[in-house]
Each structure stands twice: as structure tokens, then as C-alpha cells.
N, C-alpha and C positions, 0 to 999 in steps of 0.2 A: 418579277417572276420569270425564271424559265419558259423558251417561247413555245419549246417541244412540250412542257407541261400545261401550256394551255391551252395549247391543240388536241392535247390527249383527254381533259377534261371537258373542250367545247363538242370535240366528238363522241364521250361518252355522255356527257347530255342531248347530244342530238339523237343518239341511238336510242336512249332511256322515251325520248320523247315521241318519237316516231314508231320503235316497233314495240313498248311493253307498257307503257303509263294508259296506253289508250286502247288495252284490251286488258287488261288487268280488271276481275272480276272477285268479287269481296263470296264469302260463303255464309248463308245465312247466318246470323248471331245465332238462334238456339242450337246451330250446329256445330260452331266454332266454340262454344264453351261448354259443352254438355260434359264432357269428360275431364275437364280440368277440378283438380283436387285445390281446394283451399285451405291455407293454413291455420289450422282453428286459435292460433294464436292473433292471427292477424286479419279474425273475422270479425266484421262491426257489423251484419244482419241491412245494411246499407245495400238497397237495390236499386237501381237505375236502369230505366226503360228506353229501349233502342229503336231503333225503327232496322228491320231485314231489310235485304235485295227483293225479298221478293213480294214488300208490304205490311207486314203483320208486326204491331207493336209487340216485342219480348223481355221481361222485367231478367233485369243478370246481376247477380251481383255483383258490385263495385270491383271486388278484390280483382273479380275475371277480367276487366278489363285490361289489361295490361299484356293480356296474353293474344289479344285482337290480331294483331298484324303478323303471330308468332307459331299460333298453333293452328295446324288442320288436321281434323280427326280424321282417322282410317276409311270411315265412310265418305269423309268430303273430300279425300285426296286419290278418289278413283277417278273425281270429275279430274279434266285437264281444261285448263286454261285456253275460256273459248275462242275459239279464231287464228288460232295459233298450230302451226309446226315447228317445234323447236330443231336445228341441226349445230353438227359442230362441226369445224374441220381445221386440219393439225397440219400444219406446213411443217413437213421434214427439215427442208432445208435450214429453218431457225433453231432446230433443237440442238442443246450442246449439252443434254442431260443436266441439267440443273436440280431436278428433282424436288424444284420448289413448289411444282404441279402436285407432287405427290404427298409432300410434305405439308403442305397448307391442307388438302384435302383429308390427312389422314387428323389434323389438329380441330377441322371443322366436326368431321364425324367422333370424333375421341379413338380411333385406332390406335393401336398396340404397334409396334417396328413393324413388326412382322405379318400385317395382314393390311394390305394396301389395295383400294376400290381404281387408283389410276397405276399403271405400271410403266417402267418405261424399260424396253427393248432394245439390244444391240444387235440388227440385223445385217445377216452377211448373202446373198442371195448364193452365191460361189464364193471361192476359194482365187478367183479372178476380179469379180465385182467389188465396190466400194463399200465399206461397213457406215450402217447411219443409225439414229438415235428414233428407234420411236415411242411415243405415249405411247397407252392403249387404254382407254377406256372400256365402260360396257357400251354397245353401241346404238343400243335403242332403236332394236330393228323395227320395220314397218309390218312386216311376217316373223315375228319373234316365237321359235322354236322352244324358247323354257316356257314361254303362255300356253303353249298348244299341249306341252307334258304333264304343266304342273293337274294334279287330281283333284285339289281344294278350291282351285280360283286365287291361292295367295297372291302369284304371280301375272301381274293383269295389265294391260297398257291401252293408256291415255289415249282422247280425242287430241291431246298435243303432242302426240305422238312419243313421249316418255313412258317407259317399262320399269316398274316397281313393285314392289313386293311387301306382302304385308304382314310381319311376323306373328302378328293375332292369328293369325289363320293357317303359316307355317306348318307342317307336322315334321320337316325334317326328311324325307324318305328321298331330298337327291336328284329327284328324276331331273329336276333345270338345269343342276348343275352337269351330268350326263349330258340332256340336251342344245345345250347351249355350244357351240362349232368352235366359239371364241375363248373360252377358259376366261370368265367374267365373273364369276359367280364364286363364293369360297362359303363355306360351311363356320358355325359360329360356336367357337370350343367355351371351356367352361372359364377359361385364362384371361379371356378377353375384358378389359377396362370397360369399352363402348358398353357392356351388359348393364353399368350400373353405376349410370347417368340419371341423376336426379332433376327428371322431366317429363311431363307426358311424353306419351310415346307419339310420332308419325311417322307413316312410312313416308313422307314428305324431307323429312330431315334423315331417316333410317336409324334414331337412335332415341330411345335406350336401344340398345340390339336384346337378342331372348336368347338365352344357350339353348342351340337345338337346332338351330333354324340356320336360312341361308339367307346371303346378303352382300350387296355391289355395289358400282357408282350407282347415283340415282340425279343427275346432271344437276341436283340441287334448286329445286323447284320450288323451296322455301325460300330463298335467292329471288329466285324469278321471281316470284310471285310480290316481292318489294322493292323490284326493279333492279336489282343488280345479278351482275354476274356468277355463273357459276366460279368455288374455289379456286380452282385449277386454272379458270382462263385467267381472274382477277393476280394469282399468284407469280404467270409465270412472266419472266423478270426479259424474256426475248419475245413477247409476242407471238409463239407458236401457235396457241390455239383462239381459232377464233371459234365464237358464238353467237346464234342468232335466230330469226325466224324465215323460215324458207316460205312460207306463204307471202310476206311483203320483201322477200327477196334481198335481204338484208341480212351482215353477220360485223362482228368487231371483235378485236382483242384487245381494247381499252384505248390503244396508240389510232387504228386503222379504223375506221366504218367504210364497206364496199358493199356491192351488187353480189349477194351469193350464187347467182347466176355467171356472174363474170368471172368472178376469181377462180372457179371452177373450169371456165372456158379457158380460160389463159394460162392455166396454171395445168391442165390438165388432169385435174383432179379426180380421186377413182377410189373405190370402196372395197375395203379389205376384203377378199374371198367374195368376189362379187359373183359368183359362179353358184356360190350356195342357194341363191336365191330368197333369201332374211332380208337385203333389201335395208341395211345399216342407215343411222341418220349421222353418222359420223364418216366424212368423207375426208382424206389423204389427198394433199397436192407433193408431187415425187422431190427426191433429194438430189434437186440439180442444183450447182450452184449453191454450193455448200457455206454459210456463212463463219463455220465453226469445225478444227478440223475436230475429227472426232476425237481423239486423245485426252482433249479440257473433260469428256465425259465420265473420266475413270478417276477426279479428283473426290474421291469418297472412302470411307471405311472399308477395308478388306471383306467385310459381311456383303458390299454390294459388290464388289467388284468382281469377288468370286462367282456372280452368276453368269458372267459375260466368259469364262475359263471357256467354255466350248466352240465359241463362235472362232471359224480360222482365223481373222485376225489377227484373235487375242492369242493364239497358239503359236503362230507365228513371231509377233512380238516377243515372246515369252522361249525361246527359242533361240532369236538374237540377244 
């Protein structure tokens, strides 16, 4: 075997073991099956009693079991995962727009082309500056401005410091999406495929989606929660993004396990519109030492490529 893939596997079991196997925390059984629908075809009246986290024998039926490791109901996915600060951070310098972040992500949630929870960006700071490639997620601020608008409570964030939304409670009226400084957030038409995903719903996974309601990355904490990686990081095929917990000061992108404290040091690492004061868990190391010129970025459909038409660059390009 490959020696680079066995490094990449011995480090993504060291990560697995050290920062998530060992605070990973189960949600009571009467919680985790209350809302799951059973196929009355495939009902045998077969009950099987469990023992909770928190002590108390609970009788479920057979069928539910299956859904154990899969489903967190709306109520249990306000808790976050105890002990835990989840962070992410996106080295520039690796991106060469792949859009397999985007594309895995949009395959996980059942997204349409056209409404995408990760984005990726052709920035030009001037018209003298170097054009570079960036993700953008939602960024799961620590002072999250769509929490503080929303009127219902849909929009609510974790003790693990992830921001989710809960379309049960959803009315629609905008105000996050308004709030929100980062354009994270997109509203959910009636077009949409994700509506009608035959699943229980969690804002854990954010699908089925509701026509009405709004809805973004949600760093994929149905992932986490069975030790693996978010879409995006597991997807992308350069390592851009890594993931991990800033309380045991560790992050990976499948390849690397480092010190999130260090790679930030070294790398200079620094948070989009850090001025606004939201206080992001998604941190940027700058686009020095570029591995990729950016030109490999524009190998896509006219539909994407047309969004990048204003940045000077591409004006310039287009010109010669």
C-alpha cells in the first residue's frame, strides 16, 4: 500500500481517537427514537429494551433501532457535543477551486446546482493584487448575529459552538438572513429536491428542508457525531480545509494532524471581517506561496465561470 495513504489513515485514526471518540456522547434512546416513523409494513410489535445515558431502562421498538447512530431529533440537536469547540480553517494557498468541497457537500445535503451551503470565491483585493480561490462556508460565529434576530428561537447555537437552524420552528420572515454580515444563509423555494427527502427530519443533517424556511452549512455534526469528518473537509482532494476541536487544540484535513494553535501561529491565520466582531470559528491562513496558479480554477461550465466575469482579473484576461 501507498506509504502517503497510510500516513493519511494512521493520522486520521489518531485524530478520530484523541479528539472525538472520547467525548462523543450518545442522546438518550427515548429521545433519539421518539419521532421516528415506522414502516407498518415492516412492523413485527417486537420491542427491545435499552438501557439510556442517563440510566433508565426504555422498551423501542426493533424496527427503530437502526436509526440509533443516524437520527437526532430537533430537541436533542440543540444539545452540542460536550466538551467540545468545533473550528475550521481553509488554507488559501491549497485551493485551486476544485469544487469537490462544494459538490460533495451539495450530494450530502441533496442540493439542487444552484443553491450551495459551501461557495468558493475569486478574490481580487485590487486591480494590482494576486486573484486567489476561496471556500466560504457559514462560519459559526461565537457572537452569531442571525441568533440574536431570529424572533422564534429557530436559529440557535451550540455549547460546541456550531449555529443551526431549525426549520420546525422556521416562519420564514428573513431577519438571519438580513443579519447575517456573511451572505451564509439562502432562503428555501418551492423547486428545491432537498424538500422531499424521504427521512426524518434534523437540523443535525438540515434535510428534508421545508419550503419557506432558511437554511446553510451546518459543519455536519451528524459526521461528527460518528467520528468523521465534515463533507467538505473529507472531499476536498488538496487538503485546503482542515477541521477539528480548538479546546484540545487540534485540527486535520485527513493528510495533516497539527496543533490549531500553531498552524495559526505560523501561518498567520486571521478571520474574515474580523472587525465585525461575530468572532467566526472558521479561520483563513493567507494565499502566500500559492501551490496552484489560479487559472486550473476556471476548468468548469460556463454557469460557474460566469460568476468570476467581474473580478479584474478575469476582465483583464478577457480583454487579452
Amino acid at each position: 500500500m501507498d506509504n502517503s495513504l497510510n500516513e493519511r489513515k494512521n493520522n486520521r485514526r489518531k485524530f478520530l481517537r484523541v479528539s472525538f471518540l472520547t467525548g462523543l456522547s450518545a442522546v438518550a434512546a427515548k429521545t433519539v427514537f421518539a419521532d421516528i416513523p415506522i414502516d407498518p409494513e415492516k412492523e413485527t410489535g417486537e420491542m427491545v429494551t435499552l438501557l439510556s445515558p442517563d440510566g433508565q431502562l426504555v422498551k423501542v421498538a426493533k424496527e427503530k433501532i437502526n436509526y440509533m447512530e443516524k437520527y437526532i431529533s430537533p430537541e436533542a440537536s440543540r444539545k452540542g457535543i460536550p466538551h467540545r469547540k468545533f473550528v475550521m480553517v481553509i488554507d488559501l494557498a491549497k485551493c485551486k477551486n476544485a469544487r469537490k468541497c462544494v459538490e460533495n457537500c451539495q450530494k450530502a445535503h441533496h442540493l439542487p446546482p444552484h443553491q450551495e451551503f459551501m461557495k468558493v470565491y475569486l478574490m481580487q483585493e485590487s486591480e494590482e493584487a494576486a486573484p486567489y480561490w476561496m471556500p466560504k462556508p457559514c462560519f459559526h460565529c461565537d457572537k452569531p448575529l442571525c441568533v440574536s434576530v431570529c424572533p422564534v428561537g429557530a436559529t440557535y447555537k451550540r455549547s460546541d459552538g456550531i449555529v443551526l437552524i431549525d426549520n420546525e420552528r422556521c416562519i420564514g420572515c428573513k431577519f438571519c438572513m438580513t443579519g447575517c454580515p456573511y451572505s451564509a444563509r439562502q432562503f428555501n423555494w418551492a423547486d428545491s429536491p432537498f424538500l422531499h427527502v424521504d427521512q426524518p427530519y434534523s437540523p443535525e443533517t438540515s434535510v428534508p428542508g421545508k419550503e419557506g424556511t432558511v437554511s446553510k452549512c451546518d459543519f455536519c455534526p451528524d459526521m461528527i457525531r460518528d467520528g468523521k469528518m465534515p463533507h467538505c473537509v473529507s472531499a476536498c482532494p488538496m487538503g485546503v480545509i482542515y477541521f477539528g476541536d480548538q479546546l484540545e487544540d487540534i485540527v486535520t484535513n485527513g493528510e495533516e494532524t497539527i496543533r490549531f494553535s500553531e498552524l495559526i501561529a505560523a501561518r498567520s491565520g486571521y478571520r474574515h471581517l474580523e472587525d465585525l466582531g461575530t468572532k467566526p470559528s472558521v479561520y483563513y491562513l493567507p494565499p502566500v506561496n500559492r501551490q496552484f496558479p489560479v487559472d486550473r480554477g476556471f476548468d468548469h461550465e460556463d454557469e460557474i465561470n460566469q460568476r468570476y466575469k467581474d473580478v479584474p482579473y478575469v476582465k483583464k484576461m478577457h480583454k487579452n
